[in-house]
VOGU-888155 format. One record per residue: residue number from 1; residue in three letters; z, y, x of N, C-alpha, C, O, CB in turn. Coordinates in nm, 4 decimals. Glycine has a CB too. Layout:
 num residuo      n_Z      n_Y      n_X     ca_Z     ca_Y     ca_X      c_Z      c_Y      c_X      o_Z      o_Y      o_X     cb_Z     cb_Y     cb_X
 NUM     ALA        Z        Y        X        Z        Y        X        Z        Y        X        Z        Y        X        Z        Y        X
...
END
This chain:
 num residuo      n_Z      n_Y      n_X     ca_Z     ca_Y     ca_X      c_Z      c_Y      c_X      o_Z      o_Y      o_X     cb_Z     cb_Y     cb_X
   1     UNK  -4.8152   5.6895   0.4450  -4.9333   5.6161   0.4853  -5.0371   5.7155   0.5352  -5.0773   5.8100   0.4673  -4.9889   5.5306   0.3683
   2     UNK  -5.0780   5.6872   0.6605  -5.2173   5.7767   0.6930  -5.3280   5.7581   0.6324  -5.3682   5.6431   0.6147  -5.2646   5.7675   0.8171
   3     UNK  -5.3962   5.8625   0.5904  -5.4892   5.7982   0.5516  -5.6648   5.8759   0.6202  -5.6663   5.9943   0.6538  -5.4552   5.7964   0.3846
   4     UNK  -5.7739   5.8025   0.6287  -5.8643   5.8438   0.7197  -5.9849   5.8137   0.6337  -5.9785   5.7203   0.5537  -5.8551   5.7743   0.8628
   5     UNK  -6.1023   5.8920   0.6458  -6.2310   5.8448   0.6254  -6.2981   5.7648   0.7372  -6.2669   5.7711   0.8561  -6.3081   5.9531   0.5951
   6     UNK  -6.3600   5.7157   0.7029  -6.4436   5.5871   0.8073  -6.5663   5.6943   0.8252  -6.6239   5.7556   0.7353  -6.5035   5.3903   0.7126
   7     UNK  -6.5916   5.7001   0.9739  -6.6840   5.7663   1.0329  -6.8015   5.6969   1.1241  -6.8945   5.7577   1.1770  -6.6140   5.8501   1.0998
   8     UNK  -6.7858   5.6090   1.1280  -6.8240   5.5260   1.2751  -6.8059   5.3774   1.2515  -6.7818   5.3053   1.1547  -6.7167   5.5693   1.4131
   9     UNK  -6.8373   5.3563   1.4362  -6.8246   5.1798   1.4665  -6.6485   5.1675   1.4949  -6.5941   5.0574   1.4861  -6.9396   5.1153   1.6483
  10     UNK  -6.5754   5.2836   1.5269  -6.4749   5.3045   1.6474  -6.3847   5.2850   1.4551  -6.2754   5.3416   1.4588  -6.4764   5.5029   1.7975
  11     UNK  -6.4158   5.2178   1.3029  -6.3054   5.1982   1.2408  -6.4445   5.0916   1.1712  -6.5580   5.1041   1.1252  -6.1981   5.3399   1.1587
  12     UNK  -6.2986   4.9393   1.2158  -6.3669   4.8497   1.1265  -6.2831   4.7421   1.0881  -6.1955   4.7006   1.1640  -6.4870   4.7981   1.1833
  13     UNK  -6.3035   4.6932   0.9744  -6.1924   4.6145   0.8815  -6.1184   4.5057   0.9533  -6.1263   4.4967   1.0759  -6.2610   4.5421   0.7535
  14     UNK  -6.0647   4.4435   0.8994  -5.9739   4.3495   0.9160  -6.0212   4.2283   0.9476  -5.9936   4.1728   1.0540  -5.9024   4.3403   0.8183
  15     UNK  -6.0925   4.1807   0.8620  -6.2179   4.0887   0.8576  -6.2741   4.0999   0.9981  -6.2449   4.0116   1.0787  -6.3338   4.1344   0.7407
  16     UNK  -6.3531   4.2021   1.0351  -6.4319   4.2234   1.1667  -6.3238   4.2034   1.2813  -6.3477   4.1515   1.3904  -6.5055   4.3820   1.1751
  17     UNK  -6.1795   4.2614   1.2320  -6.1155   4.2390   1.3413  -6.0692   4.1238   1.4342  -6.0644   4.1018   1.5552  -6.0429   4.2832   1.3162
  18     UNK  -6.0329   4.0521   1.3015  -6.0468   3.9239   1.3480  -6.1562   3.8692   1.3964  -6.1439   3.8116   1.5044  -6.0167   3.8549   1.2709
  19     UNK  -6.3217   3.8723   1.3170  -6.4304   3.8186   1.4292  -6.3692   3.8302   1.5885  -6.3601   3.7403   1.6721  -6.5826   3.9229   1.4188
  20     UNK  -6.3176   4.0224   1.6031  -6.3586   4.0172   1.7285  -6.3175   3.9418   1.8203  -6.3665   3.8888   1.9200  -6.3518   4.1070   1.7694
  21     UNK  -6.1734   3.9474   1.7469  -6.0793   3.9005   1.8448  -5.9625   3.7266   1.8286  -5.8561   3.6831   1.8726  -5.9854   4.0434   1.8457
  22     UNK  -6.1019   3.6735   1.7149  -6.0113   3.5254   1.7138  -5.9196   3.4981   1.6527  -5.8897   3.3787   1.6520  -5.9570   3.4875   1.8109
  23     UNK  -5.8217   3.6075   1.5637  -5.7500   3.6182   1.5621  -5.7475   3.5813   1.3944  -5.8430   3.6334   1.3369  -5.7215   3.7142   1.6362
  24     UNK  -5.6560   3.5007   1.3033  -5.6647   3.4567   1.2149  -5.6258   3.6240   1.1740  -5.5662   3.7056   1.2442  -5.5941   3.3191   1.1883
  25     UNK  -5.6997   3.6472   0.9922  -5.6381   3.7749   0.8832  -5.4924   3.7828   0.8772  -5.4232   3.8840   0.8880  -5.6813   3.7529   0.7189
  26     UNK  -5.4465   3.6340   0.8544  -5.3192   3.6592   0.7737  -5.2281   3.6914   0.9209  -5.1303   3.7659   0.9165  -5.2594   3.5040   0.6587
  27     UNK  -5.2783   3.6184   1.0648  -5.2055   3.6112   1.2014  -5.1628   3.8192   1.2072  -5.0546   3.8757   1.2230  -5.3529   3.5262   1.3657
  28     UNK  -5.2906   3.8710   1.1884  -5.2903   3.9996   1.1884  -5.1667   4.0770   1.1383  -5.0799   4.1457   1.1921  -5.3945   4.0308   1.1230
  29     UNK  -5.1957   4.0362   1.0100  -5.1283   4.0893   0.8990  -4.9477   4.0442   0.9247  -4.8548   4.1196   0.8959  -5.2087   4.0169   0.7485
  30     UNK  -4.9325   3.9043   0.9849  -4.8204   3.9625   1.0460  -4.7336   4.0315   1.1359  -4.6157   4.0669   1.1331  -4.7978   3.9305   1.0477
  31     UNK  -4.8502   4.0413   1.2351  -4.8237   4.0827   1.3509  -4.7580   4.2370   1.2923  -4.6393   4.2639   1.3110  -4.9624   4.0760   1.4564
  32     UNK  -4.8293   4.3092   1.2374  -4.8204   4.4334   1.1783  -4.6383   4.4126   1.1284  -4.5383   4.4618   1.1807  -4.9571   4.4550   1.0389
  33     UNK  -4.6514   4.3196   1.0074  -4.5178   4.3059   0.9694  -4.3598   4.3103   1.0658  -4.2483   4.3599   1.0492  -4.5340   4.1857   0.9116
  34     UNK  -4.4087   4.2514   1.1408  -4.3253   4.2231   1.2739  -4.3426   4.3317   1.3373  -4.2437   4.3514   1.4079  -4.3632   4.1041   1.3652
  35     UNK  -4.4231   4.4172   1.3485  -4.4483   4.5451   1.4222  -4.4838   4.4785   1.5932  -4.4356   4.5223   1.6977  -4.2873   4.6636   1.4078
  36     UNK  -4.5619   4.3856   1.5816  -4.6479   4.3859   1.7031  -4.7472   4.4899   1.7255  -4.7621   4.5567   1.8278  -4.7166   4.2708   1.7080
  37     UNK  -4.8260   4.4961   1.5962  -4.9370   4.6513   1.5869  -4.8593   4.7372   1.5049  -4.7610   4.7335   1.4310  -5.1115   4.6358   1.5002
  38     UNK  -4.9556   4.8264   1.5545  -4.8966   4.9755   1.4464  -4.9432   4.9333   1.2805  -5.0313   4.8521   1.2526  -5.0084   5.1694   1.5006
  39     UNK  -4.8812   4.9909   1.2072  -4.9178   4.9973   1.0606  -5.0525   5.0515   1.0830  -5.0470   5.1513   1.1550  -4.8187   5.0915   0.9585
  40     UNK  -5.2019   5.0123   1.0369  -5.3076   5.0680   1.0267  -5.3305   5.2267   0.9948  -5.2256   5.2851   1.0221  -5.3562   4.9956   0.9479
  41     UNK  -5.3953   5.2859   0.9635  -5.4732   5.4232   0.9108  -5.5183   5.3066   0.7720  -5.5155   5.1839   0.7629  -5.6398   5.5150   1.0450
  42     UNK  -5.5549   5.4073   0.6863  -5.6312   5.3208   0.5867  -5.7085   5.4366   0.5201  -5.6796   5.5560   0.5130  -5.5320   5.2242   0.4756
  43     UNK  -5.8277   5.3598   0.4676  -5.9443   5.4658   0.4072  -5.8714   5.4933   0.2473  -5.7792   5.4356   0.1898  -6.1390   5.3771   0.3956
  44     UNK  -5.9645   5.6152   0.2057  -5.8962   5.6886   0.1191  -5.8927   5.6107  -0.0104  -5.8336   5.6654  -0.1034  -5.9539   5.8221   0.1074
  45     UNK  -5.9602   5.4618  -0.0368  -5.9521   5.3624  -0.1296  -5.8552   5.2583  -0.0807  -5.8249   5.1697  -0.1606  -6.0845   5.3074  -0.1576
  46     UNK  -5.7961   5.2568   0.0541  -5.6670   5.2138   0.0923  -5.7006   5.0509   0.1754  -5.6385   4.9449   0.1827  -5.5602   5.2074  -0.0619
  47     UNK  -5.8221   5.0978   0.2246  -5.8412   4.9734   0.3249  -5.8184   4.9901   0.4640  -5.8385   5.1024   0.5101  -5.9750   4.9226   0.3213
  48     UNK  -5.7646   4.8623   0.5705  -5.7451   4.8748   0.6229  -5.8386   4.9463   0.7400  -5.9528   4.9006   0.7363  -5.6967   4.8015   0.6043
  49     UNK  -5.8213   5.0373   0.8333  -5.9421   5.0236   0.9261  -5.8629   5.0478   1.0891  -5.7579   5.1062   1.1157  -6.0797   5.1604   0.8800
  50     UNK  -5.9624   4.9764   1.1801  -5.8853   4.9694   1.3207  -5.9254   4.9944   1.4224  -6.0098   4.9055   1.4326  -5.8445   4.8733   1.3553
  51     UNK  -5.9306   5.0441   1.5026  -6.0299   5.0819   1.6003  -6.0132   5.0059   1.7605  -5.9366   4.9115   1.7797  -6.0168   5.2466   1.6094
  52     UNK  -6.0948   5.0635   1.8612  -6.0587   4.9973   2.0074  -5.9186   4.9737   2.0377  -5.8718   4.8735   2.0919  -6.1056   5.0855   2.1231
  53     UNK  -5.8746   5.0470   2.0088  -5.6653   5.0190   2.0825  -5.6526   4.8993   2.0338  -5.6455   4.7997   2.1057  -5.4938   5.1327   2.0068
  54     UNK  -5.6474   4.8956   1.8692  -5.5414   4.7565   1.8253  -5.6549   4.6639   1.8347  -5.6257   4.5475   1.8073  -5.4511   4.7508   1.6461
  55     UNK  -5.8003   4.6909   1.8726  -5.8713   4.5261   1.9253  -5.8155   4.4924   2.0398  -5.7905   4.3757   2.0700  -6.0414   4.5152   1.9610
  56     UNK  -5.7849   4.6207   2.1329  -5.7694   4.5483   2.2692  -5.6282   4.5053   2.2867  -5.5899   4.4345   2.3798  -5.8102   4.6409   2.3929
  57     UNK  -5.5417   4.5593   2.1775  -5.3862   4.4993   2.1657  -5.3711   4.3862   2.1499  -5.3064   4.3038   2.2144  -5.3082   4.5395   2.0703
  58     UNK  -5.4628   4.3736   2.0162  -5.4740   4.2345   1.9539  -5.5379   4.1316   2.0604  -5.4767   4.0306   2.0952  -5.5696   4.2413   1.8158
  59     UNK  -5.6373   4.1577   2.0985  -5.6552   4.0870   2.1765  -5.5845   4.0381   2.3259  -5.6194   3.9314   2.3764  -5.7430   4.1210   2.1741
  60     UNK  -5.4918   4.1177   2.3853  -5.4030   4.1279   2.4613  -5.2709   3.9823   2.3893  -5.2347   3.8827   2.4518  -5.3638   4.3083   2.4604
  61     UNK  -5.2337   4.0179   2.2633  -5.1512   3.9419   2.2267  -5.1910   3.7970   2.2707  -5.1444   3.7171   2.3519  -5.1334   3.9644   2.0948
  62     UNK  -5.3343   3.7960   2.1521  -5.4093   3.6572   2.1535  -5.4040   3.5968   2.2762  -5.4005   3.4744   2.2643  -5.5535   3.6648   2.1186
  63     UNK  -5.4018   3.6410   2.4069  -5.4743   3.5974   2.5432  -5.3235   3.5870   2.5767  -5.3235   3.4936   2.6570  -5.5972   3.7123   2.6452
  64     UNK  -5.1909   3.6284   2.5628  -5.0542   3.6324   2.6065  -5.0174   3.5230   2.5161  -4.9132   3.4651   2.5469  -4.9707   3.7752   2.5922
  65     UNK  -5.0726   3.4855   2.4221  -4.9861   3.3751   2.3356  -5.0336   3.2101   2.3371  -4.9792   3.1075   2.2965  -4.9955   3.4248   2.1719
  66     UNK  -5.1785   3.2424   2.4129  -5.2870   3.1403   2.4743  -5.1949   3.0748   2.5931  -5.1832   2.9544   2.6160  -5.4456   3.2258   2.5412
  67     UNK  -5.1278   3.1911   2.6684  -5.0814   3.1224   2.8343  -4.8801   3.1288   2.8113  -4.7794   3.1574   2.8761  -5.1609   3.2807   3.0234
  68     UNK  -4.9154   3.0866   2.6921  -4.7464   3.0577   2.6480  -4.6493   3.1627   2.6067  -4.5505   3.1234   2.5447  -4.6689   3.0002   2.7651
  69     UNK  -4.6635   3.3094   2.6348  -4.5340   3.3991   2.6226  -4.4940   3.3661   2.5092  -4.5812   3.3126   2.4407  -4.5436   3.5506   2.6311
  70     UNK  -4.3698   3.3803   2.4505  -4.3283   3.3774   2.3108  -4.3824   3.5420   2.2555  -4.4696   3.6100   2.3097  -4.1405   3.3443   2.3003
  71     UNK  -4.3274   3.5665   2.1721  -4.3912   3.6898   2.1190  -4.2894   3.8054   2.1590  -4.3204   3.9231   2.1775  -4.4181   3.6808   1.9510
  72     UNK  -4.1651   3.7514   2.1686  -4.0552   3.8283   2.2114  -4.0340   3.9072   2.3624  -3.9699   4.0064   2.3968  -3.9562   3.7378   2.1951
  73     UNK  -4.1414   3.7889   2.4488  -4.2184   3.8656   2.5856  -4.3337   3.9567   2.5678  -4.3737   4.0476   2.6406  -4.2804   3.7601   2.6836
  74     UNK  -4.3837   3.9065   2.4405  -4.5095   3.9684   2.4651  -4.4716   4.1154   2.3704  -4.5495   4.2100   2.3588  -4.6566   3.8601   2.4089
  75     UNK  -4.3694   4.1093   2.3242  -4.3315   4.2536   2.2632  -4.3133   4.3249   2.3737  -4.3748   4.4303   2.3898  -4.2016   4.2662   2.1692
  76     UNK  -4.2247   4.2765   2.4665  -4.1481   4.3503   2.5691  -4.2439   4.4216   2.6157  -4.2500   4.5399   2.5824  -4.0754   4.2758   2.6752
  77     UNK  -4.3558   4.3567   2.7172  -4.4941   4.3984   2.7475  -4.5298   4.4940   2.6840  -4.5424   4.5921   2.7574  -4.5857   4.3128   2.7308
  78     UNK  -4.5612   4.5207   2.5432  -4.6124   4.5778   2.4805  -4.5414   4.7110   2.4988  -4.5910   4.8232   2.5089  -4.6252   4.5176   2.3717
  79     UNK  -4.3984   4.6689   2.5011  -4.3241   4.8246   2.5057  -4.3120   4.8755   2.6418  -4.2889   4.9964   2.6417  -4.1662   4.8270   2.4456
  80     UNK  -4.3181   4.8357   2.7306  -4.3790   4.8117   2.8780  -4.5400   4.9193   2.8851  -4.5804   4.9653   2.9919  -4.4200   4.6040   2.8972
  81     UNK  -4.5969   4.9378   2.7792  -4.7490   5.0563   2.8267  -4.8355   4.9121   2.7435  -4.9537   4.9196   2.7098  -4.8060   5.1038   3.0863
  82     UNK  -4.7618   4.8059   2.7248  -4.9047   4.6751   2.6993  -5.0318   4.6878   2.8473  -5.0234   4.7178   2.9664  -5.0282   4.7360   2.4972
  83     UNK  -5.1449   4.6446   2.7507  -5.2286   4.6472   2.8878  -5.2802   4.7370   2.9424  -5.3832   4.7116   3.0050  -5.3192   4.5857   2.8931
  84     UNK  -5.2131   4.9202   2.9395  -5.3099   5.0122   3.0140  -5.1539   5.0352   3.0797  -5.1559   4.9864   3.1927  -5.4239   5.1568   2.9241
  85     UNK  -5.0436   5.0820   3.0543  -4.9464   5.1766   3.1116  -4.8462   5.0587   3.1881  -4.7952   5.1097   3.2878  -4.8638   5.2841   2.9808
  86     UNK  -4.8109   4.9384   3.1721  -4.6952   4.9153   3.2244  -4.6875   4.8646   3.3342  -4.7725   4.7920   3.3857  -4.6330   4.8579   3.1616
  87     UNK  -4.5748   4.9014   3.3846  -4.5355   4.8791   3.5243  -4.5455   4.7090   3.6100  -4.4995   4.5981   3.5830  -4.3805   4.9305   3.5170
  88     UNK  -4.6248   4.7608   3.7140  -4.5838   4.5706   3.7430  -4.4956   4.5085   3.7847  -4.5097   4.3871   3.7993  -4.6441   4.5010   3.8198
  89     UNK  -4.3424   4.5901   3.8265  -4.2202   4.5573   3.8898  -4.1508   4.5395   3.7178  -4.0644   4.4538   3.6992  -4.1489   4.6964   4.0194
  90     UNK  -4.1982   4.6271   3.6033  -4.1058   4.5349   3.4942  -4.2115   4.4217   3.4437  -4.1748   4.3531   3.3484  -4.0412   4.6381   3.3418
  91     UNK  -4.3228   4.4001   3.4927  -4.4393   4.3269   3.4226  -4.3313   4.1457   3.5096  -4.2998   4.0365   3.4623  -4.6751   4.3983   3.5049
  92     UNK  -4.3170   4.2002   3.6222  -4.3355   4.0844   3.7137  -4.1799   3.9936   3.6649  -4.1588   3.8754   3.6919  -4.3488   4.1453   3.9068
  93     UNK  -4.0704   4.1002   3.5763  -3.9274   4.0277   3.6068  -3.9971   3.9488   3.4803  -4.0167   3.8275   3.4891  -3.7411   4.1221   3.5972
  94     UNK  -4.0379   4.0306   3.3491  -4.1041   3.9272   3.2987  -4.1839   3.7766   3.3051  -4.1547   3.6725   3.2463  -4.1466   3.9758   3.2767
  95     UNK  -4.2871   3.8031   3.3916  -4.3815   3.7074   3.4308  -4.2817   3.5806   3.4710  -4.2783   3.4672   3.4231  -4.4825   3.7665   3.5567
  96     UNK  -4.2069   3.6369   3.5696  -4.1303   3.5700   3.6810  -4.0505   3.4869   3.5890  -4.0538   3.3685   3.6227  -4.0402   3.6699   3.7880
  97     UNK  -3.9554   3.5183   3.4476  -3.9444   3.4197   3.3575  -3.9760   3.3454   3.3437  -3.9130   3.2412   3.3617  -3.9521   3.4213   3.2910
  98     UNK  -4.1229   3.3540   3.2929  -4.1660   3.2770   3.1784  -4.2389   3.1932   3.3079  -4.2929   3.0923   3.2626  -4.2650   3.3597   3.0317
  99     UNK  -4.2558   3.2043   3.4476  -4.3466   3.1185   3.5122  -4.2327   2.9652   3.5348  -4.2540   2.8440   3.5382  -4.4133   3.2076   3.6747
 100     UNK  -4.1123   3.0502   3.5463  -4.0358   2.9557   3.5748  -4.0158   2.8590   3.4397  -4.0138   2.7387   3.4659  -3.9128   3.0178   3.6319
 101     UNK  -4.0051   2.8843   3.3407  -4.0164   2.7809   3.1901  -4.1301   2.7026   3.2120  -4.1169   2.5818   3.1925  -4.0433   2.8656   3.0294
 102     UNK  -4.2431   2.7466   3.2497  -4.3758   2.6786   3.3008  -4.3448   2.5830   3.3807  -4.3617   2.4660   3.3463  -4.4711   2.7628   3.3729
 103     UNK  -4.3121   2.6046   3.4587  -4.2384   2.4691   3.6064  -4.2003   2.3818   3.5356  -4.2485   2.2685   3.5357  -4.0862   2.5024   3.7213
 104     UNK  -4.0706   2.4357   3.4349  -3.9891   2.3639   3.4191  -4.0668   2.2455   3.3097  -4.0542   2.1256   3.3348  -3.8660   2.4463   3.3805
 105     UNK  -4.1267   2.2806   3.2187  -4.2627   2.2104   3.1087  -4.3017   2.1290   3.2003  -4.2581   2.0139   3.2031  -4.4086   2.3121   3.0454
 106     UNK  -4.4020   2.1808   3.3027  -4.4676   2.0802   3.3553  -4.3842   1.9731   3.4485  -4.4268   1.8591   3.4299  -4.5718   2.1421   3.4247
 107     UNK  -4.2680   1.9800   3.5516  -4.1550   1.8632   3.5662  -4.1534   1.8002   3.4689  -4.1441   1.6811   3.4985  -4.0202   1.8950   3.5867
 108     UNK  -4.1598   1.8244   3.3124  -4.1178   1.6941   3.2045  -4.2203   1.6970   3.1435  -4.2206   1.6371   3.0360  -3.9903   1.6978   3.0992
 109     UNK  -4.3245   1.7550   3.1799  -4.5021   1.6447   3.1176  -4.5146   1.5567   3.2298  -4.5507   1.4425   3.2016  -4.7003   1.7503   3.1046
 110     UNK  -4.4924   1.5839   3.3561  -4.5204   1.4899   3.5192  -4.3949   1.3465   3.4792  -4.4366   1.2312   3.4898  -4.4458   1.6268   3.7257
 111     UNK  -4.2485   1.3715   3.4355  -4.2232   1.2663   3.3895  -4.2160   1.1882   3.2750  -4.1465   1.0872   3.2632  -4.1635   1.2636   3.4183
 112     UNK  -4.3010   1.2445   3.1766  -4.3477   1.2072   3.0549  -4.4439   1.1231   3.0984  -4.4565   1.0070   3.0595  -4.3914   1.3115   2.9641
 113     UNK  -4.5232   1.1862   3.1906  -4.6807   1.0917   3.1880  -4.6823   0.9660   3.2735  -4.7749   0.8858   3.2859  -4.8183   1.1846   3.2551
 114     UNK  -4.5207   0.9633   3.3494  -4.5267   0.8628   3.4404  -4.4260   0.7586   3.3101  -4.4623   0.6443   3.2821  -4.4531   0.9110   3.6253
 115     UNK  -4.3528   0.7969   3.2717  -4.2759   0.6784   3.1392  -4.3839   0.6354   3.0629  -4.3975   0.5147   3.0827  -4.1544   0.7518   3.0113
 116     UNK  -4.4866   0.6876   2.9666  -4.6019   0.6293   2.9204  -4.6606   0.5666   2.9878  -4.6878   0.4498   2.9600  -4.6754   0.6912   2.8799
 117     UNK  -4.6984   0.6262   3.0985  -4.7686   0.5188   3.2091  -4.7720   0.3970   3.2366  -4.8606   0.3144   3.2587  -4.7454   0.5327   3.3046
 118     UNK  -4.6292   0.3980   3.2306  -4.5036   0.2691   3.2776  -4.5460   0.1783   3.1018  -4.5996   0.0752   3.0612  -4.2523   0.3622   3.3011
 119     UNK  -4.4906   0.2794   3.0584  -4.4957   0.2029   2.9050  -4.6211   0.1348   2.8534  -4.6418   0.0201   2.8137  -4.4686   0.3068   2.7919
 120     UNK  -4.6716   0.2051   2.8620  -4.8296   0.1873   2.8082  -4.9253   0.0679   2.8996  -5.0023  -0.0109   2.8448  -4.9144   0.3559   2.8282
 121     UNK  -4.9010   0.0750   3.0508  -4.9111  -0.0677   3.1111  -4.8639  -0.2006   3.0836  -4.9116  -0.3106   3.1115  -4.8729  -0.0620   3.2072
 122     UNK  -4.7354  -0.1581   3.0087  -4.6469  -0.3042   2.9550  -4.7081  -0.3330   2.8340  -4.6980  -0.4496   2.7959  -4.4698  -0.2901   2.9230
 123     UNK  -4.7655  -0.2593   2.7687  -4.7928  -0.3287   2.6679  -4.8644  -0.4435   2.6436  -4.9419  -0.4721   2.7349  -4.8272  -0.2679   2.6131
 124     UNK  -4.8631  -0.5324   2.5320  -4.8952  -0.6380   2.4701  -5.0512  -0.6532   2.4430  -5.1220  -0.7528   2.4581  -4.8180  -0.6385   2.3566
 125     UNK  -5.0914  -0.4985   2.3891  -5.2329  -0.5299   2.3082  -5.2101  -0.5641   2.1909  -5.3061  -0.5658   2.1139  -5.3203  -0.6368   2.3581
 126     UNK  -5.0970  -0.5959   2.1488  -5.0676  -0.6553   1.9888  -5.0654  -0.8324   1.9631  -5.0749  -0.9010   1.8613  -5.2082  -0.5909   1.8821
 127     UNK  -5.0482  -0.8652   2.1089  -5.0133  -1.0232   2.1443  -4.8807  -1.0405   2.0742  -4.8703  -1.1156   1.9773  -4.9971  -1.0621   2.3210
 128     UNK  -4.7936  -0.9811   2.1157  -4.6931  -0.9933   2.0596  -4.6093  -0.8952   1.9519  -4.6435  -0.7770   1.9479  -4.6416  -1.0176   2.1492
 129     UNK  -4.4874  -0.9463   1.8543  -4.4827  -0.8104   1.7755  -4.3532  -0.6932   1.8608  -4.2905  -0.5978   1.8148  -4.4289  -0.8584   1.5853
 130     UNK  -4.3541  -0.7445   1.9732  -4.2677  -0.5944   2.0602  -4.4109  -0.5168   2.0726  -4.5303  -0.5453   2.0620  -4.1696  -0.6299   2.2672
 131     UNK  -4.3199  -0.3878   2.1047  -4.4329  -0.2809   2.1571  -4.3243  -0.1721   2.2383  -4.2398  -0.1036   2.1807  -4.5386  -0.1924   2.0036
 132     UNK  -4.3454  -0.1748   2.3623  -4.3139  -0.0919   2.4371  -4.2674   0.0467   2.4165  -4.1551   0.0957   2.4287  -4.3916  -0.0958   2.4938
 133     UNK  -4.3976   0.1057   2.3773  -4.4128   0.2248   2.3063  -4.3259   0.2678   2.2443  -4.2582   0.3661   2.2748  -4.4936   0.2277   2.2353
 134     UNK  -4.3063   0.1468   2.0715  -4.2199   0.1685   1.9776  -4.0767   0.2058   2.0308  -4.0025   0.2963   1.9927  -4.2212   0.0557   1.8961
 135     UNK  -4.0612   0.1289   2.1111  -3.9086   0.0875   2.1720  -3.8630   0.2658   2.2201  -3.7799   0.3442   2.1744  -3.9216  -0.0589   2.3501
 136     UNK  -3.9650   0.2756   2.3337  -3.8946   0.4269   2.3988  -3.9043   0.5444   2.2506  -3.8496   0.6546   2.2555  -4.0246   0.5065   2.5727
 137     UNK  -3.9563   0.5123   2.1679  -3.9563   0.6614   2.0697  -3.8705   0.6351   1.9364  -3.8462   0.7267   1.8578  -4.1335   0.7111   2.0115
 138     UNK  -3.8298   0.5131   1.9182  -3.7104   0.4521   1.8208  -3.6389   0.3591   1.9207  -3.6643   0.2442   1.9570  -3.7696   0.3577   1.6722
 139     UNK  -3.5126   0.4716   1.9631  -3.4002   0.4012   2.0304  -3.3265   0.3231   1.9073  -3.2221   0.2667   1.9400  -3.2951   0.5128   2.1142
 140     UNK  -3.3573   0.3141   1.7997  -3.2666   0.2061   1.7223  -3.3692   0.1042   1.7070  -3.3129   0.0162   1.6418  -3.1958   0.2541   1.5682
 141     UNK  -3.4640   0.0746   1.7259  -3.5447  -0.0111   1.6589  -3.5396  -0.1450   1.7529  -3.5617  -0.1539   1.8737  -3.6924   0.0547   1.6356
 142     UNK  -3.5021  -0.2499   1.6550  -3.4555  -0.3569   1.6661  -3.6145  -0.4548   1.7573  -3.7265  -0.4578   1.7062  -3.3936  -0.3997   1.4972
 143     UNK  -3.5933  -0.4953   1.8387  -3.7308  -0.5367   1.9287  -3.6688  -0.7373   1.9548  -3.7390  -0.8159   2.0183  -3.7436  -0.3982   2.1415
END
């Protein structure tokens, strides 16, 4: 375990870290586990402390897990330079993935929203005891 005295603004807890960056304690704390971040430095009473890199990592994650990557892209990235060193020809075979899973999501929210549509126009109001609705999300349910 490293261990460091706290000198400054440039080492601050866990707690703060999360302020900065949104990011739930325990979200942190696994990330670490998983080895998304490095294992901390810790002060000589054995607290955590963190400086600019793993805010702007962390925060890098947060903002990659906001626009969908799984974490398994957003590792790759990470081993890729993360957000100062990596390349944009391996950034892009990445990207180029995950844009295409995106397409593919939004084709079946575009025909999701047109079956509700459909569905949700037929309905009753509760005139009667069918319900449209019920029907498409319990294919057994007796109507």
């Amino acid at each position: 375990m490293r261990t460091i005295t706290t000198s400054g603004a440039e080492n601050i807890s866990i707690g703060e870290l999360s302020r900065h960056t949104g990011v739930n304690i325990e979200t942190i704390r696994y990330y670490e586990r998983i080895k998304m971040l490095p294992p901390p430095p810790r002060t000589a009473n054995g607290r955590r402390v963190y400086g600019s890199a793993e805010k702007r990592t962390l925060a890098f994650i947060r903002r990659s897990r906001e626009l969908g990557f799984a974490l398994e892209e957003i590792r790759a990235l990470l081993n890729l330079g993360g957000p100062e060193r990596a390349s944009c020809a391996d950034v892009h075979k990445i990207a180029s993935v995950h844009l295409a899973n995106v397409r593919s999501k939004l084709a079946d929210l575009v025909k999701l929203e047109t079956i509700l549509a459909e569905t949700v126009a037929r309905c009753s109001d509760g005139a009667t005891p069918d319900c449209p609705v019920l029907d498409i999300l319990d294919a057994g349910r007796q109507g």
